[in-house]
N, CA and C atoms as a LAMMPS dump frame, in Angstrom:
ITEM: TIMESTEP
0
ITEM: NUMBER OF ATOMS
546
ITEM: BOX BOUNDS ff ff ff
-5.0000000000000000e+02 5.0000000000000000e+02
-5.0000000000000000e+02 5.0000000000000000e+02
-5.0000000000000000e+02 5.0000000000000000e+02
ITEM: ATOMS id mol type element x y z
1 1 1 N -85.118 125.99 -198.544
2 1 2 C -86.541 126.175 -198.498
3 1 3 C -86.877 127.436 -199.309
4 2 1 N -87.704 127.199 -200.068
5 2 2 C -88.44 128.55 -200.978
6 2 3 C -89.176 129.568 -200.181
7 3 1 N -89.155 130.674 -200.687
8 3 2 C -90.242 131.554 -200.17
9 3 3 C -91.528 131.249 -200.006
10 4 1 N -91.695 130.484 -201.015
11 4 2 C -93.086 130.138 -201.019
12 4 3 C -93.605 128.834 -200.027
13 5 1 N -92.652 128.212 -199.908
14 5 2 C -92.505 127.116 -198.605
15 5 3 C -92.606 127.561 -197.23
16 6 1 N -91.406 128.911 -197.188
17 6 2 C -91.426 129.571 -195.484
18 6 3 C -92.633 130.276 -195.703
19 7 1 N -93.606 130.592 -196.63
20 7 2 C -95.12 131.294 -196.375
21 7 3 C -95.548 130.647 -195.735
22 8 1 N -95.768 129.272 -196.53
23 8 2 C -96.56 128.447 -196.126
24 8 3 C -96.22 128.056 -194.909
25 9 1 N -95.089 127.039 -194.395
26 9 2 C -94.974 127.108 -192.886
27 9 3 C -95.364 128.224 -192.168
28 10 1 N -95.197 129.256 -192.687
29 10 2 C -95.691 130.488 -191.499
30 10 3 C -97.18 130.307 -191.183
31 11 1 N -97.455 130.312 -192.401
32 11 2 C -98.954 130.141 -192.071
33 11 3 C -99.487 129.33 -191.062
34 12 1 N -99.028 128.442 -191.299
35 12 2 C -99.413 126.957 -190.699
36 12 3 C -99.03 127.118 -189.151
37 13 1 N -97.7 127.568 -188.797
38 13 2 C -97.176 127.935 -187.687
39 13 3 C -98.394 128.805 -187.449
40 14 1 N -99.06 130.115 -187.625
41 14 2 C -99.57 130.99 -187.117
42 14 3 C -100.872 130.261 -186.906
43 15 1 N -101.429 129.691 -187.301
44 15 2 C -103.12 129.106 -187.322
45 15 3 C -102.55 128.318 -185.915
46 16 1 N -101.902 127.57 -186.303
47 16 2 C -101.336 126.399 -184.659
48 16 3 C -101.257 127.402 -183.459
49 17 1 N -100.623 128.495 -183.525
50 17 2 C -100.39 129.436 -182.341
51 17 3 C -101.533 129.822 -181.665
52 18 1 N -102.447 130.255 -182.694
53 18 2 C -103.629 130.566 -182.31
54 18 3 C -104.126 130.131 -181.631
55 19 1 N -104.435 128.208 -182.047
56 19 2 C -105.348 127.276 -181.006
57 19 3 C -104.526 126.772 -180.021
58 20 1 N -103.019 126.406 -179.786
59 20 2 C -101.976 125.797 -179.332
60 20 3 C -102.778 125.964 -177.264
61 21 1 N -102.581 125.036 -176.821
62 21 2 C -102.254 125.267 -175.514
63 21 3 C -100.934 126.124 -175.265
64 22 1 N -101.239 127.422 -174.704
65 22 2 C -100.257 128.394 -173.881
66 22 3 C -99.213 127.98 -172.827
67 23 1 N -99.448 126.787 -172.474
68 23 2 C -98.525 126.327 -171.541
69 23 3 C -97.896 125.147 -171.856
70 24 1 N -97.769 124.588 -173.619
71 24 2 C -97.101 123.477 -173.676
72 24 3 C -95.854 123.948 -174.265
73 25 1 N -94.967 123.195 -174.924
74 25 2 C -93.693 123.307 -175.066
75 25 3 C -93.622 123.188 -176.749
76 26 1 N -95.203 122.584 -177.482
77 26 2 C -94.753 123.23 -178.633
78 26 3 C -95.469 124.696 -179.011
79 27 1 N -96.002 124.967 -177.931
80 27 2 C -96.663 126.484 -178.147
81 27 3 C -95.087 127.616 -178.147
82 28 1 N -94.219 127.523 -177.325
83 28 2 C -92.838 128.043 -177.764
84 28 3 C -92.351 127.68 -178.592
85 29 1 N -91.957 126.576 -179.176
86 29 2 C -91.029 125.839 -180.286
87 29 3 C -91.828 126.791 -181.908
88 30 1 N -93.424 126.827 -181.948
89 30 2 C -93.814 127.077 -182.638
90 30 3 C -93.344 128.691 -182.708
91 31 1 N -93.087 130.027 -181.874
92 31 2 C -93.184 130.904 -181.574
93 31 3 C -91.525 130.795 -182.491
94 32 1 N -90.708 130.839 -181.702
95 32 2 C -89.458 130.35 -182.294
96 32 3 C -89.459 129.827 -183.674
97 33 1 N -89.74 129.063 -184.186
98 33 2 C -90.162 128.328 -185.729
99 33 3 C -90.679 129.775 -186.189
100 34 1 N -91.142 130.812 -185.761
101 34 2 C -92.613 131.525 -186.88
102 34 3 C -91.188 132.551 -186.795
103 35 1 N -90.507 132.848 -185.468
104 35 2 C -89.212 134.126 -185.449
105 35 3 C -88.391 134.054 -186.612
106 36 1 N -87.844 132.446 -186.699
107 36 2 C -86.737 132.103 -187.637
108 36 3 C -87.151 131.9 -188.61
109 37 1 N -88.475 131.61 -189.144
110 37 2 C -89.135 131.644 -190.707
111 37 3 C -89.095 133.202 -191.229
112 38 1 N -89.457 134.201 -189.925
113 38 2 C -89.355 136.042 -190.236
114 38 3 C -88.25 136.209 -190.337
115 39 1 N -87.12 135.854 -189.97
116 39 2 C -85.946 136.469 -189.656
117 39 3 C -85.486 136.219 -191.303
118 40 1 N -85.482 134.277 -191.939
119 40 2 C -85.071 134.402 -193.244
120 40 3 C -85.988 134.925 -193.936
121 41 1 N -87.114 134.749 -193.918
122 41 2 C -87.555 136.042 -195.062
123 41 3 C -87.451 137.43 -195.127
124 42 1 N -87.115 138.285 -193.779
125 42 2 C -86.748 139.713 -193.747
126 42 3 C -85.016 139.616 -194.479
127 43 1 N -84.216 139.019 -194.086
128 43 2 C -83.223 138.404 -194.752
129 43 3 C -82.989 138.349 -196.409
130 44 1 N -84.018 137.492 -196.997
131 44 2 C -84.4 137.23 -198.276
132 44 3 C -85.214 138.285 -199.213
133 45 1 N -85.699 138.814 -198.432
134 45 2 C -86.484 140.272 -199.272
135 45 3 C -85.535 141.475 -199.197
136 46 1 N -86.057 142.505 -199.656
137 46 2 C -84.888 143.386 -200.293
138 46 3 C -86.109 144.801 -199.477
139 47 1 N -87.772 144.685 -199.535
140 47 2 C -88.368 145.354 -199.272
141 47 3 C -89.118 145.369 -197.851
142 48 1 N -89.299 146.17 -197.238
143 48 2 C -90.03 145.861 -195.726
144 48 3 C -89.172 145.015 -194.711
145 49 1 N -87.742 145.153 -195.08
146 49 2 C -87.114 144.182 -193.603
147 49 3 C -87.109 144.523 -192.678
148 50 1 N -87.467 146.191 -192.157
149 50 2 C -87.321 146.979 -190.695
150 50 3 C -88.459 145.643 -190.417
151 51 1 N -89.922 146.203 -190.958
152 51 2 C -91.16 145.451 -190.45
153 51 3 C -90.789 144.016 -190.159
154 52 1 N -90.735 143.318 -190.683
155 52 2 C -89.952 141.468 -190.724
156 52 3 C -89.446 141.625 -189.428
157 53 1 N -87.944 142.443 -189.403
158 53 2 C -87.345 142.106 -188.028
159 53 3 C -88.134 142.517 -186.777
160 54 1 N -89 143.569 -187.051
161 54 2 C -89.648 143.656 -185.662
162 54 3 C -90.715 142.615 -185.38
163 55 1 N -91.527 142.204 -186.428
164 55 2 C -92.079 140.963 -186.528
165 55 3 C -91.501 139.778 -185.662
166 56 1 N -90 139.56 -186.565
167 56 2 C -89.463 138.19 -185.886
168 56 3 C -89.342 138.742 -184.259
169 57 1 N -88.951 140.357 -184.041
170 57 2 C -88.673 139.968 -182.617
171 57 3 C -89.468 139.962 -181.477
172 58 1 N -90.769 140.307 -182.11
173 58 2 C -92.18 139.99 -181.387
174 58 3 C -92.615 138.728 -181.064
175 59 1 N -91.812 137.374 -182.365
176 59 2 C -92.55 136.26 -181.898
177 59 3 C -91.236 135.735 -180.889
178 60 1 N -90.24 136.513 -181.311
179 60 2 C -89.259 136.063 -179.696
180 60 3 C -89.398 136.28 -178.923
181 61 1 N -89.972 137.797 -178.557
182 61 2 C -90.313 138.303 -177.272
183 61 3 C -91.901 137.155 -176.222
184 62 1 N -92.301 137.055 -177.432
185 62 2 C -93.405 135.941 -177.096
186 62 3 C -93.128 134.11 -176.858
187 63 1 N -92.195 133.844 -177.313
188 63 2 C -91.49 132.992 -177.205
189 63 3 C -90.596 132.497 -176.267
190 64 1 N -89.589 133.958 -175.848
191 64 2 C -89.365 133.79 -174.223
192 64 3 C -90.101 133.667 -173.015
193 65 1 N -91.21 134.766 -173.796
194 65 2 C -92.023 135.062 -172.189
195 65 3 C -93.04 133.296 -172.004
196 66 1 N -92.978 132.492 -173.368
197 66 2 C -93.83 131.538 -172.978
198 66 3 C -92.935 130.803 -172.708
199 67 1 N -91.552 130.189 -172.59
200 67 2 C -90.708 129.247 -171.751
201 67 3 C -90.487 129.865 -170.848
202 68 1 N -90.738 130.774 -170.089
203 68 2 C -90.666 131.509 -168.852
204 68 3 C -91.851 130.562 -168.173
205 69 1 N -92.315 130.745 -168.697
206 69 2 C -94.047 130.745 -168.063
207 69 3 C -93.822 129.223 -167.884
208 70 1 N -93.445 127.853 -169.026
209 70 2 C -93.467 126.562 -169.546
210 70 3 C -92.23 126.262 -167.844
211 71 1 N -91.307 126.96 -167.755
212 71 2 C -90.211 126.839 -166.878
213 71 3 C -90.955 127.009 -165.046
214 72 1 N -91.768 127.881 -165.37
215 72 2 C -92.515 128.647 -164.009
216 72 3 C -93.309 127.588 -163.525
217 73 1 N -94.197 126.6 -164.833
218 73 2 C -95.223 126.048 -164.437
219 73 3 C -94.653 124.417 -164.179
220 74 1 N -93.857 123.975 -164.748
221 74 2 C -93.336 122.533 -164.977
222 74 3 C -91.717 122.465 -164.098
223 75 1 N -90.693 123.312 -164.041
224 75 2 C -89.973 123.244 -162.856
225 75 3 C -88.693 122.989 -164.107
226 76 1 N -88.857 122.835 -165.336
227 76 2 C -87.754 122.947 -166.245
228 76 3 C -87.962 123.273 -167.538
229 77 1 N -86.537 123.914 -167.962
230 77 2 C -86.035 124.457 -169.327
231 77 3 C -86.871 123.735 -170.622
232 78 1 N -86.86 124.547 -171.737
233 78 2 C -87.142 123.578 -172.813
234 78 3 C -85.675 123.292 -173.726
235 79 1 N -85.956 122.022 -174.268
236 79 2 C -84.632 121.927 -174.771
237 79 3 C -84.117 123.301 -176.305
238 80 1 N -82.73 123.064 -175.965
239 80 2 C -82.529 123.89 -176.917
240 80 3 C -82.527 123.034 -178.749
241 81 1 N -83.031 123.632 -179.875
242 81 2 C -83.261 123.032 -180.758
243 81 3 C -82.746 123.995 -181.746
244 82 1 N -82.22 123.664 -182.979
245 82 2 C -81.821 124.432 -184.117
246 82 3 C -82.699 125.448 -184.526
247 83 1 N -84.137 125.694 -184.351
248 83 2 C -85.003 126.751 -184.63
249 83 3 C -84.506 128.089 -183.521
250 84 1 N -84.288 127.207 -182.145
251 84 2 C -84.689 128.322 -181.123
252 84 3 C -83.086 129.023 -181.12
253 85 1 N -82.029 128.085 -181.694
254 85 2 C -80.604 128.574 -181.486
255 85 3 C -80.684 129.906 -182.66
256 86 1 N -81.238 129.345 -183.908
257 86 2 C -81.37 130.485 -184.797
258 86 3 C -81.656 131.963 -184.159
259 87 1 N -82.802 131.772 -183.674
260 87 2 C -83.526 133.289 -183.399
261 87 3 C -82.546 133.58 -181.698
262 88 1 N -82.369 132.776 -181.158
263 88 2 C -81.317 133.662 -180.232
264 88 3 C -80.248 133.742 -180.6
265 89 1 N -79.398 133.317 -181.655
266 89 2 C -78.106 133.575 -182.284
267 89 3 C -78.367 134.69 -182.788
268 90 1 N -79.776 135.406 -183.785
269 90 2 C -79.816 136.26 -184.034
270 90 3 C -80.219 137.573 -183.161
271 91 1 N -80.955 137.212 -182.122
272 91 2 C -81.177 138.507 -181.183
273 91 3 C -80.308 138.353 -179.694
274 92 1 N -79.659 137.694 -179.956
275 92 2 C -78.809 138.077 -178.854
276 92 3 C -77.688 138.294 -178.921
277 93 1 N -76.723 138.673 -179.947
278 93 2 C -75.873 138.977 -180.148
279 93 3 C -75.216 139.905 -179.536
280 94 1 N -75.839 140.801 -179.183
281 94 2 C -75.569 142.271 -178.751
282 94 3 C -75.058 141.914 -177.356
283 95 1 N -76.636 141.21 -176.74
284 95 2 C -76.179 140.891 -174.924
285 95 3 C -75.162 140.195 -174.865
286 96 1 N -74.874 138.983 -176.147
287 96 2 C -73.642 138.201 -175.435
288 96 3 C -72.437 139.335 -175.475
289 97 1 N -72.351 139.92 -176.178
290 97 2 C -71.017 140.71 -176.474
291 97 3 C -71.021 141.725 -174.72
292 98 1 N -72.348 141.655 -174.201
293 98 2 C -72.048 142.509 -172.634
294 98 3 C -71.955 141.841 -171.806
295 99 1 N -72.316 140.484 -172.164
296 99 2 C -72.097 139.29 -171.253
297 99 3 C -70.916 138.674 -171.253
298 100 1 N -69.937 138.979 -172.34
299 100 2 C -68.895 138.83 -172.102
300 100 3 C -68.092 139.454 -171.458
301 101 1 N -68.409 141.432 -171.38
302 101 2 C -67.707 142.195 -170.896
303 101 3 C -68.136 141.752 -169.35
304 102 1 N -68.94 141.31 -168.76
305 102 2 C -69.44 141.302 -167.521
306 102 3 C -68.595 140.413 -166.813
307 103 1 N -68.239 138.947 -167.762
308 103 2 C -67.945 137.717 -167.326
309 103 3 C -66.56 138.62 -167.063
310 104 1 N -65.689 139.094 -168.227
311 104 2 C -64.204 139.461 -168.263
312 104 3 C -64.399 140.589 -167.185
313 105 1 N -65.395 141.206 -166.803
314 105 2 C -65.046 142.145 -165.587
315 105 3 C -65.215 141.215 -164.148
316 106 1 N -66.245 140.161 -163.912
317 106 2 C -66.35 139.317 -162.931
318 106 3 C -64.512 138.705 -162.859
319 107 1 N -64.132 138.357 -163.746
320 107 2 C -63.357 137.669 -163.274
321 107 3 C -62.138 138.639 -162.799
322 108 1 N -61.815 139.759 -163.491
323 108 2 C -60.921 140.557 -162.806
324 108 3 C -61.297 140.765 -161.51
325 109 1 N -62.57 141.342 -161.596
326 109 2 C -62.899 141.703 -159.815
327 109 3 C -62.544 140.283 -159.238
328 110 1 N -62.499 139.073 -159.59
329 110 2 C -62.31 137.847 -158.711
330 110 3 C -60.566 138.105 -158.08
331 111 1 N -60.145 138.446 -159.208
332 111 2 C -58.25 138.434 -159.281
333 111 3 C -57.855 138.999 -158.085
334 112 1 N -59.033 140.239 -157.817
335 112 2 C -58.364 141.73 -157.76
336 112 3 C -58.653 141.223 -155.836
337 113 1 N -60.057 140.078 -155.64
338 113 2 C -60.468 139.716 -154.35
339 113 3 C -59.445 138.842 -154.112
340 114 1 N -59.232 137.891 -154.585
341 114 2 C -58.413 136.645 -154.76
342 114 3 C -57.628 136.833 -153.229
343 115 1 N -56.609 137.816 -152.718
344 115 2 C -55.271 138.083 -151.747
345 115 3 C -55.924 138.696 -150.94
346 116 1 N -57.776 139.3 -150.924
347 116 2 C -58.186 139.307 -149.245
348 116 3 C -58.965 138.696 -148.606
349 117 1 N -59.357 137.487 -149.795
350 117 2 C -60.087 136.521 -149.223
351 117 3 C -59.15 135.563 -148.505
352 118 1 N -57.581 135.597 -149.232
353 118 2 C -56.632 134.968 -148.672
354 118 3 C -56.297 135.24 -147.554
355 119 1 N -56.328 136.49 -146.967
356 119 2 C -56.189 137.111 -145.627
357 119 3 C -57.367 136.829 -144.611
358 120 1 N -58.521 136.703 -145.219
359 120 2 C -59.361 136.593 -144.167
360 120 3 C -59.187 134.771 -143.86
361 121 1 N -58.485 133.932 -144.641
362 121 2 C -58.565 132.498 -144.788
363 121 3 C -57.713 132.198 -143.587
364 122 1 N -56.832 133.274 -144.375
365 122 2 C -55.039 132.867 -143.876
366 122 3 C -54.751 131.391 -144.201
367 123 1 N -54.211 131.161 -144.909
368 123 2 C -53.757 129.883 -145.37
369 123 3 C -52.428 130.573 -146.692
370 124 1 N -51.522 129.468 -146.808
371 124 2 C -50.111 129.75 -147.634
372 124 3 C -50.829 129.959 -148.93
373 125 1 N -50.384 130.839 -149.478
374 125 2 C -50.504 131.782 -150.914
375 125 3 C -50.022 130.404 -151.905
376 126 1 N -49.101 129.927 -151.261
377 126 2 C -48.414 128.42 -152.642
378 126 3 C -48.758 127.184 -152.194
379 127 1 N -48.767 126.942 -150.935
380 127 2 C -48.937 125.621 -150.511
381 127 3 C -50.7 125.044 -150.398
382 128 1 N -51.364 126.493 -149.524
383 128 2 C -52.58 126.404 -148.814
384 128 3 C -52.38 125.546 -147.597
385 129 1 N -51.221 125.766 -146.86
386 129 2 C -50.944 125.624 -145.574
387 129 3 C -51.532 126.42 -144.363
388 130 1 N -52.351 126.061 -143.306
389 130 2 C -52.889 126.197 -142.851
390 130 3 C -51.715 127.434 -141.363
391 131 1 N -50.627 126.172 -141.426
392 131 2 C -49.535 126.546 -140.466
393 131 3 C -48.038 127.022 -140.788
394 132 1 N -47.942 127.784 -139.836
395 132 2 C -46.405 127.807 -140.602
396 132 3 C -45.026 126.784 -140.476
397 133 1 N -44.014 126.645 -141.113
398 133 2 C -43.537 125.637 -141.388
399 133 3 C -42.04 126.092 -140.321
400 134 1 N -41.412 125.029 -140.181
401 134 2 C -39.942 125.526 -139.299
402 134 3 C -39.064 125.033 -140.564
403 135 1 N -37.075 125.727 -140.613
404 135 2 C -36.526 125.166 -141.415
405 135 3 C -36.596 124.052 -142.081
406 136 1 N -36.677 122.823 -141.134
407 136 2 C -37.356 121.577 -141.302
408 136 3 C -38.257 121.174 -142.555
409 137 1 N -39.377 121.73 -142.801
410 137 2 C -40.317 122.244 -143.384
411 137 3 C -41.455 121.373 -142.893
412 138 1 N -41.594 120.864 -140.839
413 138 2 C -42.228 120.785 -140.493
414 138 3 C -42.976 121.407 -139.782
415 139 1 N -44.484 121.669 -139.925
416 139 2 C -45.4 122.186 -139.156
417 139 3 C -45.072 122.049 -138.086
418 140 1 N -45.366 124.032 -137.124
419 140 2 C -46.068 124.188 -136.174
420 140 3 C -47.053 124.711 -136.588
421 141 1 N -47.679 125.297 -135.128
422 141 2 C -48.657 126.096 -134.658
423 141 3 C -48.401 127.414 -134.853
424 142 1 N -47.569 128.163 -135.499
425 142 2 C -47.258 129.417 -135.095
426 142 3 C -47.924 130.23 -136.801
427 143 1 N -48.265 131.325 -136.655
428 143 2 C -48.534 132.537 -137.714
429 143 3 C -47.698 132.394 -138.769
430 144 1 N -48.57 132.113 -139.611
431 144 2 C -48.589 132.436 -140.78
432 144 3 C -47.464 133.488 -141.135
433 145 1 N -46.091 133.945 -142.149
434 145 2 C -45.819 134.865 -142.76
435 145 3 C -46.815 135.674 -143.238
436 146 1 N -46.086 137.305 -143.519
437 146 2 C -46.8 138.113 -144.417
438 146 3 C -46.48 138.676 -145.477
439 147 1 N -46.524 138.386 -146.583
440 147 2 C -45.863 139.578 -147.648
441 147 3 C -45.46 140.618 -147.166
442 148 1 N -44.43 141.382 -146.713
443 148 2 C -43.753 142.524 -146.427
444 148 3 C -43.596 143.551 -147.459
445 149 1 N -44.383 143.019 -148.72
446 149 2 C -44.156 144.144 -150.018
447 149 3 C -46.201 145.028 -149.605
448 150 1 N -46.759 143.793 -149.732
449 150 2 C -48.408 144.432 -149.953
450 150 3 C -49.053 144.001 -148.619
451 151 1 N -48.451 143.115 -147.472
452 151 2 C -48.975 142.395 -146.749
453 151 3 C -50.242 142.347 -146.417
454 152 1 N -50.656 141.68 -147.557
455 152 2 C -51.897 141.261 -147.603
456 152 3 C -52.052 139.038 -147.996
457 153 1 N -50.969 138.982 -148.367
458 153 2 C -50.719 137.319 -148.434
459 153 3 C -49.793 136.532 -147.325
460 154 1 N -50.258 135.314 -147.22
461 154 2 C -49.518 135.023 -146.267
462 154 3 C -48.662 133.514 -146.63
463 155 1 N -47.598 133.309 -145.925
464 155 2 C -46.587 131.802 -146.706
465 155 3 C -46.409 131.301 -144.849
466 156 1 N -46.278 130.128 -145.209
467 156 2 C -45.867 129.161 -144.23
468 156 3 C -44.496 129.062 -144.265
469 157 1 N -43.634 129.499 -145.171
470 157 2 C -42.04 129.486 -145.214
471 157 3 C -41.491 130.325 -145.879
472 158 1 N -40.348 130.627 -146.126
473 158 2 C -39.807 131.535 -146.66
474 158 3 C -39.23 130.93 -148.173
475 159 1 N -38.987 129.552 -148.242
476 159 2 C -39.237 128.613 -149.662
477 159 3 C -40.399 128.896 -149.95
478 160 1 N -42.007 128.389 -149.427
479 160 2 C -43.035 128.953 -150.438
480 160 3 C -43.227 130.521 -150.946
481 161 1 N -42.83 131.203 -150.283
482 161 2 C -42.648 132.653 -150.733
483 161 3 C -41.482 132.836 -151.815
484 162 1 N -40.503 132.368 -151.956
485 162 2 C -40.176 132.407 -153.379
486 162 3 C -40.343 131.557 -154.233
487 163 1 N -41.128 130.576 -154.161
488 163 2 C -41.308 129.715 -155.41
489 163 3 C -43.037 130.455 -155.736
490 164 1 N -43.462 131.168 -154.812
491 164 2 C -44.591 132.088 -155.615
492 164 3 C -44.308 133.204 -155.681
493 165 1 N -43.373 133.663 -155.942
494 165 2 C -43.025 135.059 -156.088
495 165 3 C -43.453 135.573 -157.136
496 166 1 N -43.148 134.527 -158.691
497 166 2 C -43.302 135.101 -159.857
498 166 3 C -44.906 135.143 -160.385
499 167 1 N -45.495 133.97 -159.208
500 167 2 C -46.821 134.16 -159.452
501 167 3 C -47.734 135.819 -158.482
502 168 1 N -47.402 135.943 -157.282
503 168 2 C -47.36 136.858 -156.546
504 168 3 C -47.217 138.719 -156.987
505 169 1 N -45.825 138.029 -158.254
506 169 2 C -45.053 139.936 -157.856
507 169 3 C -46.217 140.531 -158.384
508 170 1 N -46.555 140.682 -159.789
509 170 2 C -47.953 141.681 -160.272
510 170 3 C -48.949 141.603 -159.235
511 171 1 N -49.507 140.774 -158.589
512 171 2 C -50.693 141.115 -157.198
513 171 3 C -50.131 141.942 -156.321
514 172 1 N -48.947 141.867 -155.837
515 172 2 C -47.763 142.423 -154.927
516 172 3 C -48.181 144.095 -155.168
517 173 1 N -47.491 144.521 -156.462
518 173 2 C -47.446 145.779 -156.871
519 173 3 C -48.804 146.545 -156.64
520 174 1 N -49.899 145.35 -157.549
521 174 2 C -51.26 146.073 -157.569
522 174 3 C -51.693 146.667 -155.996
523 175 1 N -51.429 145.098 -155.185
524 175 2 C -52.008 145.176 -153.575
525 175 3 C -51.584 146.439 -152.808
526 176 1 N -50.418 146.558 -153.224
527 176 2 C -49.06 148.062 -152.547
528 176 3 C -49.943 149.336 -152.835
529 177 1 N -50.68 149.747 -154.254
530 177 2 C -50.693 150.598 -155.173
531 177 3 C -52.054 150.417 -154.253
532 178 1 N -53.083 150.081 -154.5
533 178 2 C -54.255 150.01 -153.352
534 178 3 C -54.606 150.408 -152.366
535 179 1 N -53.426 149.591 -151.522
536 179 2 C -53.228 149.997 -150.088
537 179 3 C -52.746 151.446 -150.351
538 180 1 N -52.01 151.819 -150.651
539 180 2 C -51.257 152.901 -150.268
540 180 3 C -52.524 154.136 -150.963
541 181 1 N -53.521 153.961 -151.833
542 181 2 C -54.608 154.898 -152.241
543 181 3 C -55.294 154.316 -151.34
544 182 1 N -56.155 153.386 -150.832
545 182 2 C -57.463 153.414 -150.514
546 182 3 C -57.235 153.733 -148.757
């Protein structure tokens, strides 16, 4: 598309915004369309791109806040479309990169819960045995084993405790190192 083409769509986009019903779904699409027409022309020019990008991120900021509103009033999302992926591929870059650190910290903190949610369950660390097991390796009624390194996990036998050992030992150490600070 020419410069002189994304003018013109802009234009056209901006006159539509103007009259558009505020609460339909191409009153965003259009908002989005006018971001990603600013974004390649701040892109494509060499002069005034600070202005452009704050431009484009005004009609995003306006663009979210109207599928907020489209979401608030109708009970769902608008679909995602190649205009709207543009302008959040381009302004969100930053958050995904903290949204990743968040996800990769959620899930450690999950790791790190993982062996006292197991304790409050009590159920086998390998099996998810409820009971503990006799030589046999039939159920009774009786308690659960405990890890004797971090005892914070628990085995129904002394076979499921070493066939999870190698999954276990690093939680083992961490759980020890914990306990013994906190």
């Amino acid at each position: 598309m020419s410069q002189g083409d994304r003018l013109d769509a802009a234009r056209n986009f901006k006159m539509y915004v103007e009259k558009a019903n505020k609460d339909s779904t191409s009153y965003s699409h259009a908002l989005y369309s006018l971001c990603a027409l600013t974004i390649q022309s701040a892109t494509a020019a060499t002069t005034g791109n600070r202005l452009r990008v704050q431009q484009a991120f005004n009609y995003y900021q306006k663009a979210k806040e109207a599928e907020s509103r489209y979401e608030y009033l109708y009970g769902r999302k608008l679909e995602m479309t190649d205009v709207k992926r543009t302008a959040v591929a381009f302004f969100e870059q930053k958050n995904q990169k903290e949204t990743n650190k968040v996800e990769k910290d959620s899930t450690k903190e999950a790791e790190r819960l993982a062996p006292i949610l197991q304790q409050l369950f009590k159920k086998c660390n390998h099996c998810n045995s409820l009971s503990r097991r006799n030589a046999d390796g039939e159920l009774n009624n009786g308690k659960l084993f405990v890890c004797a390194g971090c005892g914070h996990v628990n085995y129904c036998s002394k076979e499921c405790q070493k066939k999870d050992w190698k999954k276990h030992k690093q939680q083992c150490a961490y759980l020890k190192e914990l306990t013994k600070n906190g």
